[in-house]
N, C-alpha and C positions, 0 to 999 in steps of 0.2 A: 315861587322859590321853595325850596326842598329845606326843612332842617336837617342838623348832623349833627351829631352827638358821637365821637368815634375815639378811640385810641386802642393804641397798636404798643404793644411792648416786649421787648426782646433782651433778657437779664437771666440772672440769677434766683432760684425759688431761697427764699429766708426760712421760715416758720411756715408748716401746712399742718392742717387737721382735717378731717371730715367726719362731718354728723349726719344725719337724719333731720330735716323736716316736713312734714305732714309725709311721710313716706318716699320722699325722694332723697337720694343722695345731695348734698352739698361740700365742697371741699373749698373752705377759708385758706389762703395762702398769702403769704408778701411775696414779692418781686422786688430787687434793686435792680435800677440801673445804673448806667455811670455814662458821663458825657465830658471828654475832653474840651480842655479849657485855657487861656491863660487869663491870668489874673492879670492888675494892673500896672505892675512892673513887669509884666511881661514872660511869667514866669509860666513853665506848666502849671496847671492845675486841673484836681479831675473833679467833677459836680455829681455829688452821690443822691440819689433819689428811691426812695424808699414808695410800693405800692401797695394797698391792701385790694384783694381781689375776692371774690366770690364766684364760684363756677358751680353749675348746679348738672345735676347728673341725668337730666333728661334732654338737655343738647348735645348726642352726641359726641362726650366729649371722653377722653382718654380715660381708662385706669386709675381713679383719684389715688389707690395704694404706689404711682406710680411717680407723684409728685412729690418729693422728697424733698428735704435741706440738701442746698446744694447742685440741684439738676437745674439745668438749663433748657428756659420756657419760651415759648411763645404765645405771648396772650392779643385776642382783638375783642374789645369790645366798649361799654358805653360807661360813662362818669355819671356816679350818682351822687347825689347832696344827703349826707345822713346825720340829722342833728341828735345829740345827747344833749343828758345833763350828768352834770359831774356828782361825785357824793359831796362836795361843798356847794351844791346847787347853783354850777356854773353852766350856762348853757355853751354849750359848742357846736361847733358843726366837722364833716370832715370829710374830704372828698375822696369816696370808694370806685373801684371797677367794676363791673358788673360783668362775667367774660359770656361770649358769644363764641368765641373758638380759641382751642385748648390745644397745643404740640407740644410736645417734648424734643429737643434738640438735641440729637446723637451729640455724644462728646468732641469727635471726630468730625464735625461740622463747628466747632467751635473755636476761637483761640485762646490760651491757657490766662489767665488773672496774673495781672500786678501782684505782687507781693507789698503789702503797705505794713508798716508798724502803727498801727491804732493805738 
């Protein structure tokens, strides 16, 4: 049997940057999603998930100047385990994406966001 390690995500970009390491581009981004829901009275409810993603710029992958707050992405690629420590020497851990393929999704393939009061 074959292992898989995969995920697929289809949301909104939050926060993006890109740097430089050892001479290749990288571009750091989050991703939310959202997944309709009812709670247990029954109620709607939507389940908001927040992703951190890494996409390196020798796979082929889009325009990193192009991943903005705001645009709508599609990412596929693999989960990775990345432990820290805190500056009160707490160790953590926290599970990142690793992407393998990079889209941006025209506006106009999209349907427009809920309006929420946060």
């Amino acid at each position: 049997m074959e292992f898989l390690n995969r995920i697929e995500l289809k949301g909104v970009v939050g926060r993006a940057e890109t740097n430089q390491y050892n001479g290749t581009p990288v571009c750091n981004f989050s991703v939310v999603t959202e997944y309709s829901t009812r709670d247990k009275e029954g109620n709607a409810a939507i389940e908001t998930v927040w992703f951190n993603v890494a996409a390196w710029g020798d796979r082929g992958m889009p325009d990193f100047t192009e991943i903005q707050k705001g645009a709508w992405i599609h990412v596929i690629g693999r989960v990775r385990v990345r432990k820290y420590t805190t500056q009160d020497n707490e160790e953590r851990s926290s599970l990142d994406v690793v992407a393998q393929y990079v889209s941006l999704i025209p506006r106009e393939n999209t349907r427009p966001q809920p309006q929420r009061n946060w």
